[in-house]
N, C-alpha and C positions, 0 to 999 in steps of 0.2 A: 449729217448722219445719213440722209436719204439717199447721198451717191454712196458712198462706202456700201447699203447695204444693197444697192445695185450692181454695185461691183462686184459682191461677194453669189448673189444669185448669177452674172453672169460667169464666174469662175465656177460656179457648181452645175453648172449644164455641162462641162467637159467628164469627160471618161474618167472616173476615179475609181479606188481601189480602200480600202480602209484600214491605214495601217499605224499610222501617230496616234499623239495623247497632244489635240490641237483644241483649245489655242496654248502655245506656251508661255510661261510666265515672260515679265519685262519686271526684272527686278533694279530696283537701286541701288547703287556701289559707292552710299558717302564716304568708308572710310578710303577707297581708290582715289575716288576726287579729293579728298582732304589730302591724304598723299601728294597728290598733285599739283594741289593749289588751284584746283578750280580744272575744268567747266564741272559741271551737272552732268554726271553719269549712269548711265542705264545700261545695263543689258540685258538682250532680249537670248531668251537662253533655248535656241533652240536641240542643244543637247541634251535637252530633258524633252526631246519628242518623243522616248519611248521605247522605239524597235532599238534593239540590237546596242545600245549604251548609244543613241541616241545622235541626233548630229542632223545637219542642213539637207542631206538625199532621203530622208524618209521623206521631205516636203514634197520634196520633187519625186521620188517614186512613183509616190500618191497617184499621179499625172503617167508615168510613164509606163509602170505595171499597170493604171486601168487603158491605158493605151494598147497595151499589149493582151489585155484580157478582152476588151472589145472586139480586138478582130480574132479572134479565138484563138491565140496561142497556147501551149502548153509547154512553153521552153524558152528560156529565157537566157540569151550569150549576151554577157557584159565582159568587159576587162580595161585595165586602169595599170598605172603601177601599182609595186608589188605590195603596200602597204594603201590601200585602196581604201577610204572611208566610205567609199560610194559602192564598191563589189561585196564590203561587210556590209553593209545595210541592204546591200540586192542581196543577197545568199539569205539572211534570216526574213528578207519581204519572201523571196520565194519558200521558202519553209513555214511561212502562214498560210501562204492562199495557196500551198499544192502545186506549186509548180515545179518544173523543172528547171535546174539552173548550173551552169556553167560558164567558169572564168577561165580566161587566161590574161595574164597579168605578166608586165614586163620585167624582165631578168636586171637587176639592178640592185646598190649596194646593201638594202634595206631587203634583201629576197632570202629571208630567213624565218621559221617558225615563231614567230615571233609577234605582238600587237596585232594587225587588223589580220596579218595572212592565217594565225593560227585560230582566229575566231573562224576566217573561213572555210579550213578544213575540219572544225568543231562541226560547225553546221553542216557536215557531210554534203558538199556540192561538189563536181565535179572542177576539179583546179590544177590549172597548168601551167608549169612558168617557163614561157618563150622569150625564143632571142628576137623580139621586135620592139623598138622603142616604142615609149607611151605617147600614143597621136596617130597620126593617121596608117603608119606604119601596120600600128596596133588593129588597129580597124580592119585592115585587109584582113586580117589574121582572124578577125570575130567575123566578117561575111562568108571568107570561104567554113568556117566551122560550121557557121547557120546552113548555107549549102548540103555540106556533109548532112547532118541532122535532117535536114527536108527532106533527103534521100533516104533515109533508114524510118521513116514515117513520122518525123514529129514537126509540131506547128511551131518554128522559132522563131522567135521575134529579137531583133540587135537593141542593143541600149547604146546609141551611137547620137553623133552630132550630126546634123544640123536639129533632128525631129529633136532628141533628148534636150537640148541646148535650150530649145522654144521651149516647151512643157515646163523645162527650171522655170523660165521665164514665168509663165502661170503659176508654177507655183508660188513665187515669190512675187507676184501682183497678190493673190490671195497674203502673203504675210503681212505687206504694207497696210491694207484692208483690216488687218488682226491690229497691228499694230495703232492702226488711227484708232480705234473702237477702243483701246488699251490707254493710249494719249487721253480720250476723253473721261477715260474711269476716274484716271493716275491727275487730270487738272495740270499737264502739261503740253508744252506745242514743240518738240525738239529741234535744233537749228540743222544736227547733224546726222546723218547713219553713218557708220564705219563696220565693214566688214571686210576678209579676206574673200575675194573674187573676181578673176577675168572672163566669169562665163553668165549663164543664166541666173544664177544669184543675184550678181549687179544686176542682170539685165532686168530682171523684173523690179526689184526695189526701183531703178530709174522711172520703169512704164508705172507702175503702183505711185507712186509719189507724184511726176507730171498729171495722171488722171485723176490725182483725188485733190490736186495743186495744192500740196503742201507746201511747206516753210521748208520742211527738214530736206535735207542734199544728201543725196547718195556718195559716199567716197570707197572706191576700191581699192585694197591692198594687192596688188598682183603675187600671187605665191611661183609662180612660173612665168617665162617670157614667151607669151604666145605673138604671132607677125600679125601685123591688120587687126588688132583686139579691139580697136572700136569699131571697126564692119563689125567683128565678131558677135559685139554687147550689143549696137545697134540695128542688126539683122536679126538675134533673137527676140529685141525688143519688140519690134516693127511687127515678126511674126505672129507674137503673141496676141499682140494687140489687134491682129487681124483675126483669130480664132478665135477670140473675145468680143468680137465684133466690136471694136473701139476708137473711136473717132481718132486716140492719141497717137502723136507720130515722133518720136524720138531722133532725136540728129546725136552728131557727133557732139557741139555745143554743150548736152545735157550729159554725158559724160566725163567726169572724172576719177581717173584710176592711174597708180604709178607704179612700176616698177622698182623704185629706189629702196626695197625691203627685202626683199627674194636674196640678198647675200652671195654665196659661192655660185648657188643652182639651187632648181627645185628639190626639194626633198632633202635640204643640209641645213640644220641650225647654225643661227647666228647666236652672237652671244646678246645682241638686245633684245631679243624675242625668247633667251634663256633668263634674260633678269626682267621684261615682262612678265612670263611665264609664275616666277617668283612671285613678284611684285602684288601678282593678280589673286593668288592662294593666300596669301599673307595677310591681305586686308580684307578679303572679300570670302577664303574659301571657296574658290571656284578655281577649275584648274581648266588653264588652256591646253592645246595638243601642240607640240614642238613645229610642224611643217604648215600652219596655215594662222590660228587664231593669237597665238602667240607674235607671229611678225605682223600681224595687223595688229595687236595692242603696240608691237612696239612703235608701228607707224602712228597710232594714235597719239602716243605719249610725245614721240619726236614734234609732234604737229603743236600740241599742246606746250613744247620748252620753245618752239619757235616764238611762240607767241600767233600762231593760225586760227588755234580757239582762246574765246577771252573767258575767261573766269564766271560770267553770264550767262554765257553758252550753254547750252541743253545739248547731249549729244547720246548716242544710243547705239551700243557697241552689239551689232549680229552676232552670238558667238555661233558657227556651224558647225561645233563639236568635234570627233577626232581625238578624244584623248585616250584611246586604246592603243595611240601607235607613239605615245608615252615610251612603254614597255618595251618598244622595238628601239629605241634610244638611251638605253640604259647605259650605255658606255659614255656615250658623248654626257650626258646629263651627271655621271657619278663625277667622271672627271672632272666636272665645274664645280660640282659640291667639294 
């Protein structure tokens, strides 16, 4: 108990902002595992953090907006694809604390009024859909805007990678920290985490777990095929842990994450991640988002008919929310029905 709550004072000296309903629940899902025939399933529901229909970047906000409110910003350029669960949670973080904020969001087939894009033009932010693909492309396209902006007098700050990527990272060392503290309420020790991520999400459950040397193993669903994604996970890891001032040092070794889930591409439903999706409301009342938490249950489940988890097993399903962009797949989702 004495390193967790060490852990949690050194995550609370970083630059925060106050925008979740933290800690969120770690609820149990017997009738899913009965479903399934075993392991012991949990999940930890971070789509009930609160802001904006709730989801895994309010965590990480938290970190990023008090990043940006430290060094005095008053404007905030994010942008993502067009269905962005991280630009809807930046647009209503900036409509708490007074900021200014502006997206531009990549032109692609989900670039319709629709799920997260029309939450974000609800919340009156500036929104713009360019022909730049989502990555680094995209980035150019948020510095030279920040530029612009510098020049007409406002203090803007980019929500970009590598800074944004680390800060995930802290925030999800602070989850794993939630989570053991949750383990010891609940009289459980989990063998597993499973969640969808090739970014600062893994990265910190890996740094968060090695520090507190847990049992439980981080496993990532990759929803997208990013190049070098273990530099990626292990650079933000390593960083974090440096701004945390933490002895832990994360390798390659300590990550596991696969690819074998992501289907056509990013951003297009599978059909296992449509009868997860099902599978998951049916027994549990809990609905997954079609582009991320969905093809991590489905990678879950697949893991689970291998025979990878045994019936024993403790496992503990991150959901990072996303089901606003539900709505934005209503064609492909009627047609399955």
């Amino acid at each position: 108990m004495e390193a967790i709550e060490q852990l949690i004072q050194r995550v609370a000296q970083i630059p925060q902002v106050k925008l979740g309903h933290f800690p969120t629940p770690l609820e149990e899902c017997p009738r899913l595992s009965e479903a399934l025939g075993g392991p012991r399933i949990f999940i930890k529901r971070e789509d009930c953090s609160g802001l904006a229909f709730g989801g895994n970047k309010v965590r990480q906000l938290t970190f990023t907006l008090g990043d940006a409110v430290a060094q005095g910003a008053d404007t905030i350029v994010h942008g993502a694809a067009s269905q962005s669960n991280h630009c809807r949670q930046a647009a209503a973080a900036c409509g708490k604390l007074g900021l200014n904020c502006y997206l531009r969001l990549a032109r692609d087939h989900k670039s319709i009024p629709q799920g997260n894009l029309l939450l974000d033009k609800l919340a009156g932010v500036d929104v713009e859909i360019v022909d730049a693909s989502f990555g680094p492309e995209l980035d150019v396209v948020k510095h030279k805007l920040a530029k612009k902006l510098e020049l007409e007098g406002l203090k803007p700050y980019v929500v970009a990678g590598p800074r944004s990527t680390m800060l995930a990272a802290v925030a999800f060392t602070w989850c794993i920290a939630e989570i053991a503290q949750q383990q010891e309420q609940l009289g459980i020790d989990a063998d597993w985490i499973y969640t969808c991520s090739v970014g600062g999400t893994q990265a910190g459950l890996v740094l968060g777990t090695k520090t507190l040397d847990l049992k439980m193993k981080p496993f990532g669903i990759a929803p997208i095929r990013w190049e070098n994604k273990h530099e990626r996970l292990r650079t933000a890891a390593n960083s974090a842990a440096d701004l945390l001032e933490l002895d832990t040092q994360v390798m390659d070794a300590d990550i596991q994450n696969t690819d074998d889930y992501i289907g056509q591409a990013y951003g297009y439903l599978t059909p296992e991640g449509i009868d997860a999706l099902k599978l998951v409301v049916k027994t549990e009342g809990i609905f997954l988002d079609p582009v991320y938490t969905a093809k991590a249950m489905a990678g879950l489940i697949d893991h689970i008919q291998q025979g990878k988890l045994g019936r024993d097993d403790t496992v503990i399903f991150l959901h990072t929310g996303g089901t606003p962009a539900l709505f934005a797949y209503q064609e492909e989702l009627v047609a399955d029905l």
